[in-house]
N, C-alpha and C positions, 0 to 999 in steps of 0.2 A: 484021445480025450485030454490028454496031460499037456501034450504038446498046442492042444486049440483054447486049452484054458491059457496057459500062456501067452497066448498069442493077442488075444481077446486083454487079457490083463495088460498086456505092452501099448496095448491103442489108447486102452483107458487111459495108461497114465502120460500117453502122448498128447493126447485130449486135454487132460486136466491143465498138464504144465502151458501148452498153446492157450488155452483159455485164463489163466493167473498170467499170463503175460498181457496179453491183450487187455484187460482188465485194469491191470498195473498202466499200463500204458493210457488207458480212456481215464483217468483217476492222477490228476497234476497233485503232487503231492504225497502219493499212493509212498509207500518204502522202495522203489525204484522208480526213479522219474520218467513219464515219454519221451521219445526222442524229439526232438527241433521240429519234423513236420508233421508230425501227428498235435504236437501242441499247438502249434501254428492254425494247422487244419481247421483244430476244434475252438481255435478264436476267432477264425474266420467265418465258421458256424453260426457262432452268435451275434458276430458285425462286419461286414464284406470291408470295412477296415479298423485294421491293425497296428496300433501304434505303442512301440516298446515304452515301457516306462523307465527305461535308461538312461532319454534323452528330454528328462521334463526342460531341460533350459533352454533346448535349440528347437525340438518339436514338442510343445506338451499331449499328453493324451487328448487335454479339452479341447485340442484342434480336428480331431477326427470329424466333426460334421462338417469342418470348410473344403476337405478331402472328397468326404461325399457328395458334398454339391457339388463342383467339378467333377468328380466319378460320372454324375446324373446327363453331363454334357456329351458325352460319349455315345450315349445310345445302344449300350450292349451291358451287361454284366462285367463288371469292375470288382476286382479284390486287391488290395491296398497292403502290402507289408510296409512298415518301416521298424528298421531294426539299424542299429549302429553297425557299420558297412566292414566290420571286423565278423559279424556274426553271418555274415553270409559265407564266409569263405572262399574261396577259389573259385567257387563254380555257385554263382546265386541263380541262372537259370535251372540248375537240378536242384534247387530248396526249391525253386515254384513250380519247379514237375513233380517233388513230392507229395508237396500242398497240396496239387493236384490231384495228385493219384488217392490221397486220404480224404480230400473232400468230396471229389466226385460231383463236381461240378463244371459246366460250359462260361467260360467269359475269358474277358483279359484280366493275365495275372500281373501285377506291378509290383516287383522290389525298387524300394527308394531307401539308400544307405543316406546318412550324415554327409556324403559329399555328392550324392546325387542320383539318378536314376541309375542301378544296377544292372536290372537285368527286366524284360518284358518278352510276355509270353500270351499266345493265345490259343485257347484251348475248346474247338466248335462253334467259332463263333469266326466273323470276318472283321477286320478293323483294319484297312490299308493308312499306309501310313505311320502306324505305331510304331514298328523298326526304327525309321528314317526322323521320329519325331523325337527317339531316345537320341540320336546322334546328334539332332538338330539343340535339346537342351545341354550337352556334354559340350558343341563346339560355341554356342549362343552367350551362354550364363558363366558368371566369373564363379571361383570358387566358392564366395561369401556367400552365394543364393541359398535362402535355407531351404531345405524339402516342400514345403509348403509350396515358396515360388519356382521350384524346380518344377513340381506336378501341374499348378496352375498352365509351366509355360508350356511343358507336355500338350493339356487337354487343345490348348491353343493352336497348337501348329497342326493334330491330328483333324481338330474339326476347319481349318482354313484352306484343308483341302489339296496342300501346298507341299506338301511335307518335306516330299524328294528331291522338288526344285529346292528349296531351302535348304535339304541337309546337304547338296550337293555346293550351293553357293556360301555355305557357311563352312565347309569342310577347306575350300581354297581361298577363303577369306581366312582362315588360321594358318594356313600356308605362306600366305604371305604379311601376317602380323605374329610370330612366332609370340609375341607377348600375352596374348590372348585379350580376350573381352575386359572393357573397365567394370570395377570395383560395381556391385548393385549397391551398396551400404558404404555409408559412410562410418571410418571406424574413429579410435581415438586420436591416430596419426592422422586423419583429414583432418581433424576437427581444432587441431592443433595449428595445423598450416593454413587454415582456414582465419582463423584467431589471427596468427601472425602477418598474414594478408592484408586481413580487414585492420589492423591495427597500421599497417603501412598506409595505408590506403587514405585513410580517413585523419593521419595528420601529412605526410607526404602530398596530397593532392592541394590541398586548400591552402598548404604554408609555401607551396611550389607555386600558386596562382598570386597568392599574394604577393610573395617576393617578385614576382616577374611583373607584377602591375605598380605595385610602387615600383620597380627599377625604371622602369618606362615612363612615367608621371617624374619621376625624381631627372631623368635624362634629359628631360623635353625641359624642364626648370633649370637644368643647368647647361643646355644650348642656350637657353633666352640668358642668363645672366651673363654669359660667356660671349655671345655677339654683344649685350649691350656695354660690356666691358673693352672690348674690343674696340668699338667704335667710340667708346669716350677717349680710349688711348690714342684710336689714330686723328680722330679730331684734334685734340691736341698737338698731334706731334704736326699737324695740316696746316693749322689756325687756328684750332679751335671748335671744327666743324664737326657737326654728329654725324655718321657714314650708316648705312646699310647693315642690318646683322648679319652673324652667320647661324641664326636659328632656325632656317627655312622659309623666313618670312621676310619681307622687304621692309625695313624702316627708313623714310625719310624725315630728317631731322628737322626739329623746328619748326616753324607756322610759314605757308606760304603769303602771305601779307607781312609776314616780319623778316625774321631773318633764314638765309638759303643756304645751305652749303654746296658748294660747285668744284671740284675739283680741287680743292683747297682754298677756295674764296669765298668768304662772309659777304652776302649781298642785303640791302635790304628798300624797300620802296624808294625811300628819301635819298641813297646816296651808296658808293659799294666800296668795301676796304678789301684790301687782298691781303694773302698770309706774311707778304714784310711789311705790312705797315702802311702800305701807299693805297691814298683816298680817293676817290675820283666821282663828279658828281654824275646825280643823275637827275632827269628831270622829275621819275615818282611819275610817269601820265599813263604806263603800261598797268594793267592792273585788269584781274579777272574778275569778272562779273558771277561767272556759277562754270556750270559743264559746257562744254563746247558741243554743239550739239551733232549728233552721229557717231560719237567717239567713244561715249560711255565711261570716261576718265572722269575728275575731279575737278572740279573748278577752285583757283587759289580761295575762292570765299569759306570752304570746307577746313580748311586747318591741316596742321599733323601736330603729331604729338612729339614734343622733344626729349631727349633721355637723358639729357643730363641730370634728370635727377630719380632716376631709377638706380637699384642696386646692380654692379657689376663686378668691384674691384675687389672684396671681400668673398664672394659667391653665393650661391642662394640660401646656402644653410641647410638645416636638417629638413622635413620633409613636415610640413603640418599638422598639429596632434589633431587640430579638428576634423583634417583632410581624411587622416589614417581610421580613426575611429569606425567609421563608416564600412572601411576595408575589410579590417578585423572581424568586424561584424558580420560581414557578409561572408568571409572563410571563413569562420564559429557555425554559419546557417549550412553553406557547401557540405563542411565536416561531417555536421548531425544528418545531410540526405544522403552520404555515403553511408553513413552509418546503418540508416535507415535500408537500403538499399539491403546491405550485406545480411542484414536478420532476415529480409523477404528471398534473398539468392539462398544464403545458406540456412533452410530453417527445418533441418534434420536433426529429430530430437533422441532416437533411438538407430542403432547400429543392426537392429536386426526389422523382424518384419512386423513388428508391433502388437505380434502372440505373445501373451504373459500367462506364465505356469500358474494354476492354482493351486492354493495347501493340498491337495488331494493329488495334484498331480505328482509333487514335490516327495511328496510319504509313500506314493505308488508303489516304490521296488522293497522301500523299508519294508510294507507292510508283508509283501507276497514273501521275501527271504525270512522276517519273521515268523508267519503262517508254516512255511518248510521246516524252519528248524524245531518248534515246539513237538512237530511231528518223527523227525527224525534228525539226528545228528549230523548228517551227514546231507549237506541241500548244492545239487547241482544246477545252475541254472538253463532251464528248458528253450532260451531262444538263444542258445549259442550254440554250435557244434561241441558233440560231447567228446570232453576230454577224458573221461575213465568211462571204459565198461563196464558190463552189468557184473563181471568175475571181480575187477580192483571195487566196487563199488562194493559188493557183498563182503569181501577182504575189508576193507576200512571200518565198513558197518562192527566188522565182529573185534574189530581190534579197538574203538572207542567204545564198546561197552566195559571189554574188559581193562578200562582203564580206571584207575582211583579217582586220578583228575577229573573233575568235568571237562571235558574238552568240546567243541560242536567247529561245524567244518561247512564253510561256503565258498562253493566255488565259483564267484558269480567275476565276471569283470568290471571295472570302473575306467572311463572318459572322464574328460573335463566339462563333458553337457551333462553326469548326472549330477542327482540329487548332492551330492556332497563335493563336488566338484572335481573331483578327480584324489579326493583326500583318503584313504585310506581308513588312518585314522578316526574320522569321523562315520563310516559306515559303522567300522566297530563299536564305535562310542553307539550310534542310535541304535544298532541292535543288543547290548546290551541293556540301553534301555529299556527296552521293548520285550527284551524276553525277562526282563526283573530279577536277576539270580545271578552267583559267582559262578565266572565261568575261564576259561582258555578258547578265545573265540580264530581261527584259523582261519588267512582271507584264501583263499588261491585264485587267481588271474585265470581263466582258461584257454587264452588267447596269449598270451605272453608268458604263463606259466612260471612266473610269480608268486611266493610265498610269505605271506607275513603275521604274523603274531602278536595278539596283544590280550596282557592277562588282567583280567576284571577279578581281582579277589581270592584268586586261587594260591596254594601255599606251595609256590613253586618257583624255585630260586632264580628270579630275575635276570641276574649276571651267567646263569648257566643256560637260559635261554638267549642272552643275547649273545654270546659268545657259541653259537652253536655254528657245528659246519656253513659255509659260504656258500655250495654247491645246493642246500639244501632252502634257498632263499629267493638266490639271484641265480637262473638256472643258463648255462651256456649249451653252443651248438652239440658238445660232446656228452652231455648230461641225459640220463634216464630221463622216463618221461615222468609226466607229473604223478601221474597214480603212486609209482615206484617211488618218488621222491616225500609223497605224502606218507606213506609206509615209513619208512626211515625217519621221518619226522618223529611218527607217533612213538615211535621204538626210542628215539633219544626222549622225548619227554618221559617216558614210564619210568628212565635211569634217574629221572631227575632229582636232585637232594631236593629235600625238605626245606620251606623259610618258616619260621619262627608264626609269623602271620601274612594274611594277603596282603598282593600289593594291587594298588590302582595303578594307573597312569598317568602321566601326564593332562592335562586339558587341552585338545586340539583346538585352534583359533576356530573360530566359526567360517564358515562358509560367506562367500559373498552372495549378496542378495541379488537374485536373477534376475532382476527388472534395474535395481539399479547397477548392474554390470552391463547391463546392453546401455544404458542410459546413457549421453552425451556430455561433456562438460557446455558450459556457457559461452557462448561465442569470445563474450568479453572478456573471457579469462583466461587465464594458461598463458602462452604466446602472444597474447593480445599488448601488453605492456612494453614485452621489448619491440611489438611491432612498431609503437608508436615512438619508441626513441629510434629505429633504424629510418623509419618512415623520417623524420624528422633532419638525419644526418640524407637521407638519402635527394628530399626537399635542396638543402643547401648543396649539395654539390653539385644537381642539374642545374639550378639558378646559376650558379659559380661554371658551369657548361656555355649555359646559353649569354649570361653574361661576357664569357671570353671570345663564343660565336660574334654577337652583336661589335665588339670591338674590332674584332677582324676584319668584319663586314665594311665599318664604319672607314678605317685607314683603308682597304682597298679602293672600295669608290672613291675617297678623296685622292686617293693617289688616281685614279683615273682620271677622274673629274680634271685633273690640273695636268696631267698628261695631254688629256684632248684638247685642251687650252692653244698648243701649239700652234706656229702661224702655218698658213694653206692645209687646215687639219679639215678632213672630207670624210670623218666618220660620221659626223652628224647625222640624223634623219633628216631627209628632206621631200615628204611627200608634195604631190601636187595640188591637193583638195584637200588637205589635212582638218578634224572635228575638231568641234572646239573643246571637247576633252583631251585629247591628245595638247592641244594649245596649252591648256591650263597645266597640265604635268610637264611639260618640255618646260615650261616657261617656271615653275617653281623649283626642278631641276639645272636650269642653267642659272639662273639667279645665284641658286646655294652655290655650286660651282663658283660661279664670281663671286661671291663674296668670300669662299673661302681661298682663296688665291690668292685673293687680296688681303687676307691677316698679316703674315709677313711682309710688312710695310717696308720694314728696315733696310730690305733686298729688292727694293725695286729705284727702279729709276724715277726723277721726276717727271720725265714726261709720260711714263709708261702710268706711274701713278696719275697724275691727271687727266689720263684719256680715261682709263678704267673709269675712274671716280666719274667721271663726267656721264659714261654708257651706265653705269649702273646707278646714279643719280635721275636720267633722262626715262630708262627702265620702270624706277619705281613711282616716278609721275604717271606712268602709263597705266599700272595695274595694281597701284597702293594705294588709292586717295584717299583712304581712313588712317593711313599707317599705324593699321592692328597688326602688321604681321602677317597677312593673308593677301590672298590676290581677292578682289576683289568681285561681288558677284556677279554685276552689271558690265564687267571687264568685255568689251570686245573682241571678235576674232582678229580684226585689225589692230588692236592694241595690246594683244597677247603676241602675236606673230610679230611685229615690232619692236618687245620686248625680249623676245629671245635673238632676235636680230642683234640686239644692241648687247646685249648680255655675252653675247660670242664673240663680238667684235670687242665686246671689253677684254675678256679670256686672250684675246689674238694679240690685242696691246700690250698683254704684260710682256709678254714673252718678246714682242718684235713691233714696234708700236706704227712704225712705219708698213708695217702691213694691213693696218686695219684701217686703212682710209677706204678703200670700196667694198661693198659684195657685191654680188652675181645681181645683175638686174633684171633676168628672168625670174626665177627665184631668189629672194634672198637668204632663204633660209640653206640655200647653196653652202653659204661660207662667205668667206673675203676672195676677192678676184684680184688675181696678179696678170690678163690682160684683160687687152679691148678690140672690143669688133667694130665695125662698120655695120651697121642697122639701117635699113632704106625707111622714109617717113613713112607712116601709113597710109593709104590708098594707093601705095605703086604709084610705076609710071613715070614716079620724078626723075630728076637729072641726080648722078653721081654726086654730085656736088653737092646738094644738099642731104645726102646721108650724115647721119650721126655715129660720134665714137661712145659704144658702152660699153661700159666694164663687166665682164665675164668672168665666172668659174673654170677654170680647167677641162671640167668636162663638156662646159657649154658653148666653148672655145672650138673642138671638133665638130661637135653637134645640140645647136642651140636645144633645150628642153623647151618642156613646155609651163608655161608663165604659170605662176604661182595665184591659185583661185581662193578666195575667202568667202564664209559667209556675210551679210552685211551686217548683221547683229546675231548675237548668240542662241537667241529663239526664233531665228529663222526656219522655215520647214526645211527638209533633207532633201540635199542637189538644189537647195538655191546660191549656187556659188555664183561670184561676178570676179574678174580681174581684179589681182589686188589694186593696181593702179587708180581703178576709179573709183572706190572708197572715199571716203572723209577722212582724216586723218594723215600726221606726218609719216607713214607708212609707204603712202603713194610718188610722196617725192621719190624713194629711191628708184622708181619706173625712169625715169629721168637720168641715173646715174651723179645723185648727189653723194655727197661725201657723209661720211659715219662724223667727223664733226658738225658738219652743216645739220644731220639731221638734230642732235642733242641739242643743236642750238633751237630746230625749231621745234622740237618736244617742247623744250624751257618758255622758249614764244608763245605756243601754242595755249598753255597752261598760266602765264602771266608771272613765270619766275624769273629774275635773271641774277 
């Protein structure tokens, strides 16, 4: 009987204590707290997600229903932990098999820590994919992704069907970018280089086009001053005669009814003086009527304009303020659409994902560590892995009652995403607010195992608690653990002398405001100013690039251009049908060539000087007759290909002047010919005897080419070519094998100059 009463009394009180446990444990807040997944459990009870109130500035609570919606995509039963990725511990798949095992429910369980999906688990239910889809957001999403868009991009790869192809191509896409995925968020360091960008950008681009457009406007005005300087000097040093520029364009000097420069000789209707002085008359009966017709040249009744009294010898000066104005203007407009541009590229106004914490979310952990401690002194926090057992916990309980001090003990941890930012300080400030009374409010870390103190009013000598053991604060690898270290605490505060009266503390800064910490600075500001002075330095020295390009450019063709000048020089082009585009470029390139050959007057011969002057005199009758400077647009192919004829044959003169009496009479655009063939008349048949000697190219000396075809006018249709020979125009002479002076003579004829 004694022995079954006993026995009977032993169950009882095994019953009791299993029942006060479990009870303690269903009761958050109870005098011994539940464990991590019994609490968890029973918050999952009430909303299948979970969202710690740790982390109001990265996830707030009020985000739980964008959670849910995405949960709803899935199509199975969804439970939703986030917790700060410290409160998972080691092993976050065994918190959501505990979850589990207390909930007592089928679905997919989801831990999402602060840096991303943890751990996924399914429990009676099928969901392929979700493995592959945890790995696909881990290798997919850069760090910055907040929980929110981590889970999103979860629901996404699991419902795309895709998952394993994906986690499979995104696992060796990190393989081979070991730096990993770009930034989701732009942070304050973008936004910065971003600023200093758009500040380059936006004076660097428009003072780069500017500068490059006046240099070129200011280039081409100081070619024209420069030929027309040129050719008032060598007229002078001639006779007096205006010459040809070297601006690109052909000037013939003077009025073709007045007076002509020719080689060095003043001619004019009534009578011709030459450069010493000697007169000699003329009769005045030659004289052009208009255009010659087929030629599309100029007839003397058209005029040229003379340059003697253009600006040359001073230079052209600065650069037009009315000209400029315009410019300015228009890089002011350029600037404002980069600018514009830059606010519509970069127009990220927030760092994170555009969730803003409410006050309620913000007060969340305040309020719940408040509610703990009014109840008991000693308040561990429920979503972290417990750091004291229920043995150091009941220990601590009995050794803060029997203390004098008020003392109260929380052992919760702090991040930089909660409420207080990671401040210390400030947790303690708000719960003494909040619990209204002098107190010794004790932080402890449970994760870093951290100690800190701060006394609200208590008469407990300041300098003997800051001067307390190191070990008992700042805890190292070789350190008891926290429970032990909280003991020893309490044991030094109970020694503690007496102060006179309480003390406060210090006033911790306030917290930075959540919305404007994620918040963006202004494009235009920060780096934006020195951008505009780098931008600005960076402007001129491309300019001061391309300007030294252009110059390089500039001497190398002219040193080409007068290289190929050489006499028997057979680089030329010489097609057989050549457009009359091709016409027009060859023929405004050898021009400039001749005329710049011809600047240094000083080093030439007189004869070499007189032929020159004479082919590029004869030249610009052919395809100047406005002498604007321009070829002409009625210019024919006949009188473009004549033109460079003669233009060559000038180049050939300088150098050796006696080689420039023939070209190639197949083509002329051959070059100068140094022999001559025997050509049978045409229609065969004849006697030897009346074959002709023509003058030949080199190559056409071995093997005649084939004769050089023109169109007959420049709007001719394509493949209307005919021999140059039978053309209109002094062109055809050279079929014939006339001489390079004969022809200038009858260019001069031809036009009514002499």
């Amino acid at each position: 009987m004694r022995a079954g009463i006993v026995l009977v009394a032993g169950w009882l009180a095994v019953l009791f204590c299993t029942g006060s446990v479990h009870a303690a444990e269903a009761t958050p807040g109870a005098p011994d707290s539940p464990t991590q997944t019994a609490y968890l459990a029973e918050q999952l009870r009430k909303d299948p997600v979970y969202i710690s109130d740790q982390l109001p500035r990265e996830v707030p609570r009020s985000t739980a229903p964008d959670f849910a919606r995405e949960a709803r995509r899935l199509g199975v039963s969804t439970y939703v932990i986030v917790l700060p990725s410290s409160s998972f511990g080691a092993e976050p798949s065994a918190v959501l098999a505990g979850v589990h095992d207390r909930l007592g429910r089928k679905g997919l369980y989801v831990a999402i820590g602060d840096t991303g999906i943890d751990a996924v688990q399914t429990y009676g239910v099928s969901l392929p994919g979700a493995e592959d889809a945890s790995r696909v957001t881990l290798y997919e999403l850069a760090y910055d992704a907040t929980p929110r868009e981590v889970f999103r991009h979860f629901v996404e790869v699991v419902t795309s069907g895709y998952a394993h192809q994906r986690a499979e191509q995104a696992r060796a896409a990190s393989e081979d970018d070991p730096d990993g995925p770009p930034s989701v968020h732009t942070d304050r360091t973008d936004r910065e280089n971003q600023s200093f960008v758009t500040g380059i950008a936006v004076t660097g681009i428009p003072l780069t086009a500017l500068l490059i457009t006046v240099y070129t406007l200011q280039r081409r005005r100081v070619r024209r001053a420069a030929a027309t300087a040129t050719v008032t000097a060598t007229a002078t040093a001639t006779g007096g005669a205006d010459r040809p520029s070297a601006a690109g364009g052909v000037r013939v000097p003077a009025t073709r009814g007045g007076a002509k420069a020719v080689g060095g000789r003043t001619t004019a209707t009534g009578g011709k003086a030459t450069a010493h002085g000697k007169a000699t008359a003329h009769d005045g009966k030659k004289a052009a009527a208009g255009k010659k017709a087929g030629t599309g040249a100029k007839g003397p009744g058209s005029g040229k304009k003379g340059t003697g009294g253009r600006k040359g010898a001073g230079g052209p000066g600065p650069y037009p303020r009315e000209r400029l104005l315009p410019l300015l203007a228009a890089a002011a407009v350029l600037g404002g659409l980069i600018a514009f541009t830059a606010t519509q590229v970069f127009d990220d106004t927030t760092s994170g994902d555009g969730s803003r914490p409410t006050a309620a979310d913000m007060r969340a952990r305040i309020d719940r560590v408040t509610d703990g401690l009014r109840r008991d002194p000693l308040y561990t926090d429920p979503e972290s892995p417990p750091a004291l057992d229920a043995t150091e916990r009941a220990h601590l309980r009995r050794r803060l009652r029997a203390l004098d001090v008020p003392v109260v003990i929380a052992a919760v941890p702090s991040s930089t995403d909660d409420e207080s930012g990671g401040n210390r300080d400030l947790l303690a400030k708000a719960l003494h607010t909040r619990l209204g009374r002098d107190l010794l409010i004790v932080l402890a870390d449970p994760g870093s195992g951290s100690i800190d103190l701060v006394n609200y009013g208590t008469r407990v000598d300041d300098m003997y608690l800051i001067n307390r053991p190191r070990d008992l604060s700042y805890p190292q690898s070789t350190d008891p653990p926290l429970g032990h270290r909280l003991d020893q605490l309490l044991t030094y505060v109970s020694k503690s002398p007496k102060a006179k009266a309480g003390h406060m503390p210090y006033e911790p800064p306030a917290a930075d405001d959540p919305v404007e910490e994620k918040a963006l600075p202004g494009l235009f500001t920060g780096d934006f100013e020195p951008g505009l002075v780098i931008g600005t330095f960076l402007a001129g020295l491309l300019f001061g690039l391309v300007a030294a390009a252009c110059g390089i450019v500039r001497r190398i063709t002219r040193r080409r251009c007068t290289a190929s000048g050489a006499p028997g020089d057979a680089r030329s082009p010489a097609p057989t049908e050549p457009s009359t585009a091709w016409l027009r470029r060859n023929a405004r390139q050898e021009l400039d060539a001749l005329t710049a050959a011809l600047e240094p007057v000083a080093a030439l011969s007189e004869d070499s000087q007189r032929r020159a002057w004479e082919c590029l005199d004869a030249a610009a009758l052919l395809i100047d007759g406005d002498s604007d400077g321009r070829i002409d647009a009625d210019a024919t192919p006949a009188a473009l290909a004549c033109a460079i004829v003669l233009a060559r044959a000038g180049r050939t003169a300088i150098g050796e002047p006696d080689a420039a009496r023939f070209v190639c009479h197949r083509n002329p655009l051959h070059g100068v010919a140094h022999k001559r063939v025997q050509v049978p008349p045409e229609g065969g048949g004849r006697a030897r005897t009346r074959a002709r000697s023509l003058p030949v190219c080199e190559a056409c000396r071995l093997t005649l080419g084939p004769v050089l075809r023109l169109r007959p006018s420049g709007s001719a249709r394509r493949g209307a070519h005919a021999p140059y020979a039978t053309l209109p125009g002094p062109l055809a002479a050279l079929g014939d094998g006339t001489e390079i002076d004969q022809l200038t003579r009858d260019v001069r004829e031809y036009f009514g100059v002499h």
